[in-house]
N, CA, C and O atoms as CSV, one atom per row, in Angstrom:
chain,resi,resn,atom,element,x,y,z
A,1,UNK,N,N,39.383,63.337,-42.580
A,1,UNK,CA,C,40.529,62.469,-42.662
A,1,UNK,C,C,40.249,61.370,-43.697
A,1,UNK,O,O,39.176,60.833,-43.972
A,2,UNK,N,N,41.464,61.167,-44.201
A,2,UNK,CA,C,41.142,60.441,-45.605
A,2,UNK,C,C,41.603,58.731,-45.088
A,2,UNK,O,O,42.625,58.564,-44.423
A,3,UNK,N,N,40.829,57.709,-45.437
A,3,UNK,CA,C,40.980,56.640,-44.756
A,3,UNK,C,C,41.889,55.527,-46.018
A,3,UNK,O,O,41.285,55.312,-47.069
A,4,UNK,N,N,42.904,55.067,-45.881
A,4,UNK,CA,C,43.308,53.808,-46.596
A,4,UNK,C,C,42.794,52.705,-47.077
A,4,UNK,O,O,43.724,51.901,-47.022
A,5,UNK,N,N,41.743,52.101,-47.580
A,5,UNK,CA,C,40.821,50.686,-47.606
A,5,UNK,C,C,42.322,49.420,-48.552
A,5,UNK,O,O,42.603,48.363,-47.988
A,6,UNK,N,N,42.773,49.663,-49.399
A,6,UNK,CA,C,43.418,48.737,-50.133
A,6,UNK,C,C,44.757,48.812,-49.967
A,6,UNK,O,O,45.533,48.721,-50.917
A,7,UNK,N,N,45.194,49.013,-48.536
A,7,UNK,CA,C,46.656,49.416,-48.411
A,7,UNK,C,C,47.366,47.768,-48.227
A,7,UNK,O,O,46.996,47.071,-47.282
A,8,UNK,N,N,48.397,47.258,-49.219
A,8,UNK,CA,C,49.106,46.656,-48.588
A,8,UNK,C,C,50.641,46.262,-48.721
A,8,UNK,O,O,51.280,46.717,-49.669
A,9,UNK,N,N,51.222,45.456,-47.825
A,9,UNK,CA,C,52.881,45.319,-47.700
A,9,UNK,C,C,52.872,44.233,-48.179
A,9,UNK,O,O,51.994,43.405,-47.939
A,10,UNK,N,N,54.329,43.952,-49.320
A,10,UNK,CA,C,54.432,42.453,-49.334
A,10,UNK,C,C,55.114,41.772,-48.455
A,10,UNK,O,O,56.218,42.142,-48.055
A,11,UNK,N,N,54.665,40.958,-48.156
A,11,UNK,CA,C,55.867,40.030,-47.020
A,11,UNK,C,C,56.472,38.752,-47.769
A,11,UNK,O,O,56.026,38.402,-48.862
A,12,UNK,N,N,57.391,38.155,-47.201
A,12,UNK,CA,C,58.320,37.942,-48.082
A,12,UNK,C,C,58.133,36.015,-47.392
A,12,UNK,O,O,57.903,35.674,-46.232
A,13,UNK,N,N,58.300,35.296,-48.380
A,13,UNK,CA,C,57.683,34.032,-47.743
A,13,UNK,C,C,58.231,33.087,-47.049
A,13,UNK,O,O,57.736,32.041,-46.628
A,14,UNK,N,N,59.536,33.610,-46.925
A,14,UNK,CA,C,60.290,32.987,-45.542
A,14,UNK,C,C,60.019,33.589,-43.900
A,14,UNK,O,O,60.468,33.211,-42.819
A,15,UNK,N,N,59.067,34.703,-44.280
A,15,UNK,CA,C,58.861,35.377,-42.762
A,15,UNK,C,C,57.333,34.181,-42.757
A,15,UNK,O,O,56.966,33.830,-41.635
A,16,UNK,N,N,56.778,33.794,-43.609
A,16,UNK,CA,C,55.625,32.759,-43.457
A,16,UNK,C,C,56.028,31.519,-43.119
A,16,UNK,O,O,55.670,30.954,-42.085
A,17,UNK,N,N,56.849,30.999,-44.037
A,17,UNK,CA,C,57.269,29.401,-43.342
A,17,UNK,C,C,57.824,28.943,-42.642
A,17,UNK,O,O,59.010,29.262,-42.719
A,18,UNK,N,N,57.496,27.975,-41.553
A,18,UNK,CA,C,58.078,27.618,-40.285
A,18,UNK,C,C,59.100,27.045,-40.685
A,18,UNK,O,O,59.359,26.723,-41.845
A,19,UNK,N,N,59.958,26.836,-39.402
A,19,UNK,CA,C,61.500,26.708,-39.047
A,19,UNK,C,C,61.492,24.987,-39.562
A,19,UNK,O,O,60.553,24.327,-39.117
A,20,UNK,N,N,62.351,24.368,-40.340
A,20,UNK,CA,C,62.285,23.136,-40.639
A,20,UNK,C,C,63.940,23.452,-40.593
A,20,UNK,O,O,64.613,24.360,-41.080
A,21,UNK,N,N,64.376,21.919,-39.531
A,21,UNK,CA,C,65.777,21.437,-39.713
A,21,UNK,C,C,66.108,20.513,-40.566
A,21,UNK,O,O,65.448,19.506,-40.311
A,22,UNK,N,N,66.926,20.326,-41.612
A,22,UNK,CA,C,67.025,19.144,-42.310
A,22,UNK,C,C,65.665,18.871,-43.549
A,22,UNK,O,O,65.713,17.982,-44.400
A,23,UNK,N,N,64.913,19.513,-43.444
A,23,UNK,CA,C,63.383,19.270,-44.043
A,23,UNK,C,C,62.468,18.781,-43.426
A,23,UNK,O,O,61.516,18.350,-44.076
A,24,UNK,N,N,62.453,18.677,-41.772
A,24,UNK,CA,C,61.821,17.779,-40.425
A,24,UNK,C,C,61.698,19.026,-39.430
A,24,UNK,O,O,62.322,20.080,-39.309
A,25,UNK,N,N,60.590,18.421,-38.757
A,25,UNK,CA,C,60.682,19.878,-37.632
A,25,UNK,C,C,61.605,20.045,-36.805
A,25,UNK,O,O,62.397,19.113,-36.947
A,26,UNK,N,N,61.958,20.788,-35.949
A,26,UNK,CA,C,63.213,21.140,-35.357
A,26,UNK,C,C,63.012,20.340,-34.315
A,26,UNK,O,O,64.068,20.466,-33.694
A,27,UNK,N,N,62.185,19.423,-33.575
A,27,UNK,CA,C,61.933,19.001,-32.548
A,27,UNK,C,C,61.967,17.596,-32.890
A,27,UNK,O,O,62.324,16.805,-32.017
A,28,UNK,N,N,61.536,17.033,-34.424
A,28,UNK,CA,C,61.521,15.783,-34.480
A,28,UNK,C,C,62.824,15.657,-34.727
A,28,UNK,O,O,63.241,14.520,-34.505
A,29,UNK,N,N,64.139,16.932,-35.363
A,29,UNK,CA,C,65.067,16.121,-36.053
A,29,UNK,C,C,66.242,16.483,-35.077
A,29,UNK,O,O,67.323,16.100,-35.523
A,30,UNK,N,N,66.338,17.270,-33.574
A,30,UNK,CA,C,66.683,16.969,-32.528
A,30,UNK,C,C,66.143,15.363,-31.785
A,30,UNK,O,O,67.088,14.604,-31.571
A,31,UNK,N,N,65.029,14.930,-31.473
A,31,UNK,CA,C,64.997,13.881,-31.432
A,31,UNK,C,C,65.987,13.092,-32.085
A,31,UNK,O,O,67.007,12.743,-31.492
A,32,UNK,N,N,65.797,12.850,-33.034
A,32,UNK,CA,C,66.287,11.488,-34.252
A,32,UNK,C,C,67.622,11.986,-33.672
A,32,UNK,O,O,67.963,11.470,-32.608
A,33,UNK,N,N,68.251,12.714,-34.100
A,33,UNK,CA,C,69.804,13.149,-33.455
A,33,UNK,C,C,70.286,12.586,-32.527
A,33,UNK,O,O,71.341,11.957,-32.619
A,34,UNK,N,N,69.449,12.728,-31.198
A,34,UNK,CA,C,69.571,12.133,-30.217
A,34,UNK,C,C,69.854,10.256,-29.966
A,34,UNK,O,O,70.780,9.593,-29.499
A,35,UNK,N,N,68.412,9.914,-30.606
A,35,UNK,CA,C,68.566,8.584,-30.197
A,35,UNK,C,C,69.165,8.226,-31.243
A,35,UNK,O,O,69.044,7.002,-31.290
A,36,UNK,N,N,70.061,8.780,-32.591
A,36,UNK,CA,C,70.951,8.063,-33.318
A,36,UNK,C,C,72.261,8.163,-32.571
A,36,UNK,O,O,72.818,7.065,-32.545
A,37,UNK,N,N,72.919,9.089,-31.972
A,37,UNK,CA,C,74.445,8.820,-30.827
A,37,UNK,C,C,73.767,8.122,-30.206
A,37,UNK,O,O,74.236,6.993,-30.347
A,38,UNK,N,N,72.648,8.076,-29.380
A,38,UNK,CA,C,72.808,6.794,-28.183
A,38,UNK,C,C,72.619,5.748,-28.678
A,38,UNK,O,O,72.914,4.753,-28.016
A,39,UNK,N,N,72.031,5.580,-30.087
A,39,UNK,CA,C,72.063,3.713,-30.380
A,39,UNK,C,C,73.582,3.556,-30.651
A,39,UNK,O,O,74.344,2.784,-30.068
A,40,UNK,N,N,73.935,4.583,-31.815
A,40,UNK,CA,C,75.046,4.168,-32.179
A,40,UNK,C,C,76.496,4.109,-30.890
A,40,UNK,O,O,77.502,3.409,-31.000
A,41,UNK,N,N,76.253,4.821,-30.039
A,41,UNK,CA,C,77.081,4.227,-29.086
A,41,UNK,C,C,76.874,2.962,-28.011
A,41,UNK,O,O,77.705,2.445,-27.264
A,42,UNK,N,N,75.589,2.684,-28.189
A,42,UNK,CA,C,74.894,1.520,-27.591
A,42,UNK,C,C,74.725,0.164,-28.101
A,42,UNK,O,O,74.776,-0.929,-27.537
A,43,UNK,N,N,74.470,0.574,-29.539
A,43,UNK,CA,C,74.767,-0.782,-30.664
A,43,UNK,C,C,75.545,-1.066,-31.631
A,43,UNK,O,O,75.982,-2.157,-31.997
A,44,UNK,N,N,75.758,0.355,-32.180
A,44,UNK,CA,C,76.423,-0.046,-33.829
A,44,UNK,C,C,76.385,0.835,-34.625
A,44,UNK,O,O,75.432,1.596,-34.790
A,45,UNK,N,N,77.885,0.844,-35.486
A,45,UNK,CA,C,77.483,2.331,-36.092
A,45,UNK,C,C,76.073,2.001,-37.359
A,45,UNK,O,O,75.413,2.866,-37.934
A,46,UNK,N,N,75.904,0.042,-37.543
A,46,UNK,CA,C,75.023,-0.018,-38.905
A,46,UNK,C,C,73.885,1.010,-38.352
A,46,UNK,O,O,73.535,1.817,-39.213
A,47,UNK,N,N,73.373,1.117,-37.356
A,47,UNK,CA,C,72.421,2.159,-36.561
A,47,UNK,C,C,72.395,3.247,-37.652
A,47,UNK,O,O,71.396,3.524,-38.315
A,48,UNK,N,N,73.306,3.690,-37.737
A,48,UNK,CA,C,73.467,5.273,-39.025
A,48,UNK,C,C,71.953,4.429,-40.137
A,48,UNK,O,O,70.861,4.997,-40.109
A,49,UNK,N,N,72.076,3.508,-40.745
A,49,UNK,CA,C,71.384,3.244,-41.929
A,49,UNK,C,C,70.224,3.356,-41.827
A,49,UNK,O,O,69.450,3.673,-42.730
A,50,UNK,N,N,69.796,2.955,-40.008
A,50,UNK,CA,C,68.445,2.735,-39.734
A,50,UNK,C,C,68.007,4.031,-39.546
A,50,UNK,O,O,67.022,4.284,-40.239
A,51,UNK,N,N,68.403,4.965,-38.831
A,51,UNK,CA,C,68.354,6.093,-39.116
A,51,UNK,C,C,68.196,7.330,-39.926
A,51,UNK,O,O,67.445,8.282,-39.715
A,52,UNK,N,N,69.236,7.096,-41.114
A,52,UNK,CA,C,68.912,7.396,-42.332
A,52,UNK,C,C,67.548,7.293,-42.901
A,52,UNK,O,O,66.867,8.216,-43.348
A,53,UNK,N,N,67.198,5.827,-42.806
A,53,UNK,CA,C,66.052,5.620,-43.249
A,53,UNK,C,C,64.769,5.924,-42.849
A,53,UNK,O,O,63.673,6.032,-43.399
A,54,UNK,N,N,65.337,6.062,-41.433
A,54,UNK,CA,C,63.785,7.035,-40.145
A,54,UNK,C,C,63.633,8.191,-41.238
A,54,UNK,O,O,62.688,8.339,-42.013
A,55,UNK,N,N,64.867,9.032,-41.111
A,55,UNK,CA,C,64.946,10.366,-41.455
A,55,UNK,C,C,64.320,10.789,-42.908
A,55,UNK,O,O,63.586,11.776,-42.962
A,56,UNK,N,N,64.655,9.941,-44.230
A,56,UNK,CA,C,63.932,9.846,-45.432
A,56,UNK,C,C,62.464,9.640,-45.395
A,56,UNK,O,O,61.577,10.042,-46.148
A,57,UNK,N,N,62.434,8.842,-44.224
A,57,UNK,CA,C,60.511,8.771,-44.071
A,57,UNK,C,C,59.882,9.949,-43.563
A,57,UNK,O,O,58.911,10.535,-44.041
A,58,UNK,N,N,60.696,10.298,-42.304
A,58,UNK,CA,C,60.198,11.418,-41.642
A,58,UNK,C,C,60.022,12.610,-42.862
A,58,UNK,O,O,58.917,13.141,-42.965
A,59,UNK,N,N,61.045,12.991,-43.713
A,59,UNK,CA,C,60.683,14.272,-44.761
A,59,UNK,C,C,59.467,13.557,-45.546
A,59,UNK,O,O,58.425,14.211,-45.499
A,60,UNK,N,N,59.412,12.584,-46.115
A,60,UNK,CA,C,58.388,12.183,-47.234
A,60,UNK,C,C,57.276,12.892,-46.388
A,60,UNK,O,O,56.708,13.840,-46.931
A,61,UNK,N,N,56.805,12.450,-44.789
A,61,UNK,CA,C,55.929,13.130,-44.443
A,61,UNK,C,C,55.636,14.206,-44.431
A,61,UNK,O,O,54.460,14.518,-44.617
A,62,UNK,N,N,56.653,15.184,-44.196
A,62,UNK,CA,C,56.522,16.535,-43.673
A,62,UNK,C,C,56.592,17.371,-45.030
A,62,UNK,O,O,56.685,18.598,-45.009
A,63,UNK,N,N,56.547,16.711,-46.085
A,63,UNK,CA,C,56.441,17.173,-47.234
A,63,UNK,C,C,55.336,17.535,-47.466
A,63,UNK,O,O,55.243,18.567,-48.131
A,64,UNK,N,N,54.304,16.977,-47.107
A,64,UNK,CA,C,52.759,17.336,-47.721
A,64,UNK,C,C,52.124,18.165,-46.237
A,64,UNK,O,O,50.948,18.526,-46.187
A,65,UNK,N,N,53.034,18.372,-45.158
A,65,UNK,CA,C,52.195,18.565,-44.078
A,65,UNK,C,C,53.311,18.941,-43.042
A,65,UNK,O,O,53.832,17.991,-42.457
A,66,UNK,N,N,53.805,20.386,-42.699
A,66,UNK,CA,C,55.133,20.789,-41.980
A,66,UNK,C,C,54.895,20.316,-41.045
A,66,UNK,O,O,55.712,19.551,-40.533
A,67,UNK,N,N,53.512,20.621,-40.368
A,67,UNK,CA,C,53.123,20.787,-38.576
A,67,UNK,C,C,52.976,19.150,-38.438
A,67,UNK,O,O,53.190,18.908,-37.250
A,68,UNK,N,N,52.675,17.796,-39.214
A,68,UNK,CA,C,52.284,16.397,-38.876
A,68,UNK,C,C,53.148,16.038,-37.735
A,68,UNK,O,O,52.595,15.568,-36.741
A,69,UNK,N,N,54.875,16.247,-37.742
A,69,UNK,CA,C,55.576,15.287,-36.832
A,69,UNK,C,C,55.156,16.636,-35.280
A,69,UNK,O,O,54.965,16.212,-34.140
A,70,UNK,N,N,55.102,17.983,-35.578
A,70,UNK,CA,C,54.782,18.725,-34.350
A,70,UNK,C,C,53.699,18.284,-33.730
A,70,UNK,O,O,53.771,17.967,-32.542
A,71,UNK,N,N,52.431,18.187,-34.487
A,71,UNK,CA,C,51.037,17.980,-34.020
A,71,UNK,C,C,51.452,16.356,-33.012
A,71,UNK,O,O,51.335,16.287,-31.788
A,72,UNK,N,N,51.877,15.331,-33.815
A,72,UNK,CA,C,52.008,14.002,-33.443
A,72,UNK,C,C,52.802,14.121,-32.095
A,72,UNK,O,O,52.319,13.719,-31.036
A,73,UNK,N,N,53.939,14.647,-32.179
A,73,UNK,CA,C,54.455,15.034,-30.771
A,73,UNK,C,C,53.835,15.371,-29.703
A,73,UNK,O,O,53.775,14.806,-28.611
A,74,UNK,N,N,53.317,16.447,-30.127
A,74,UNK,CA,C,52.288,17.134,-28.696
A,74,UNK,C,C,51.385,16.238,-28.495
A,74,UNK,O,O,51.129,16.139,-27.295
A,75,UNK,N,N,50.630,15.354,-29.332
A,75,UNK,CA,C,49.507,14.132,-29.327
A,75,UNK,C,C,49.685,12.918,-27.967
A,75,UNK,O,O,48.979,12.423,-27.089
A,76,UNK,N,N,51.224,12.834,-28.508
A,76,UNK,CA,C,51.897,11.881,-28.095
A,76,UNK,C,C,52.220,12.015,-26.219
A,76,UNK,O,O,52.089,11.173,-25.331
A,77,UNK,N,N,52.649,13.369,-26.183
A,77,UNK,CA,C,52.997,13.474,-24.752
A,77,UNK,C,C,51.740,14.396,-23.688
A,77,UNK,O,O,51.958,14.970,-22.621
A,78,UNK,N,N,50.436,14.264,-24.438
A,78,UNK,CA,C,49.298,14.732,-23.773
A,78,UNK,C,C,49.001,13.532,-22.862
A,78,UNK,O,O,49.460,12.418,-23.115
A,79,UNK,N,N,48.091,13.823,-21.617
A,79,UNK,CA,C,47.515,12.536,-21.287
A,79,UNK,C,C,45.873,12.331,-21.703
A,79,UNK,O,O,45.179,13.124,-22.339
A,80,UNK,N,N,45.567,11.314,-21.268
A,80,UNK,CA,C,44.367,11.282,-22.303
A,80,UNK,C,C,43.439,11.831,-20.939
A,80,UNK,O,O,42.791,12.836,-21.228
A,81,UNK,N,N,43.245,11.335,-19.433
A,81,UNK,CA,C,42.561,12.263,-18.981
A,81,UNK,C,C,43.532,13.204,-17.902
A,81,UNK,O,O,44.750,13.058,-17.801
A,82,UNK,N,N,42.741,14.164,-17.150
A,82,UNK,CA,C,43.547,14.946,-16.427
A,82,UNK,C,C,42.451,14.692,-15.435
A,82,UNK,O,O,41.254,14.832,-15.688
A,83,UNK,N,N,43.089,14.203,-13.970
A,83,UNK,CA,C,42.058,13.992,-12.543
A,83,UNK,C,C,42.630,15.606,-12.003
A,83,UNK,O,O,43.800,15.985,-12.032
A,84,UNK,N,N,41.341,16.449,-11.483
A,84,UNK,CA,C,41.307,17.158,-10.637
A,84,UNK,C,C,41.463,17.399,-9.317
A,84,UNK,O,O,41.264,18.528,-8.868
């Protein structure tokens, strides 16, 4: 039986890159979503600007680094010890 050594498929590089909403992970930019209706129904629509401006920071990050706001999330809602 004759064996294959250099066989390969191309894959195509959207089956490689993770799911980004907006240019933010899908979890940070559900967040932001969120607490922008509840400020803005809580304070003000100027809220939109502050927001905006979360949101422009949040991509600058996730520009050099998709997984930073995922990793920071999960960071965030770990506890630091676990009692047995």
């Amino acid at each position: 039986m004759r064996e294959i050594q250099d066989y390969s498929i191309p894959v195509h590089r959207s089956l490689l890159a993770n799911d980004m909403l907006l240019g933010i992970g899908t979890n940070a930019a559900i967040i932001l979503l969120v607490v922008t209706v509840l400020a803005v129904n809580m304070i003000g629509l100027w809220f939109l600007l502050v927001s905006v401006g979360i949101y422009f920071v949040l991509r600058i990050l996730c520009k050099e680094d998709p997984y930073l706001l995922e990793i920071t999330l999960n960071n965030l809602l770990e506890q630091d010890v676990y009692y047995g």
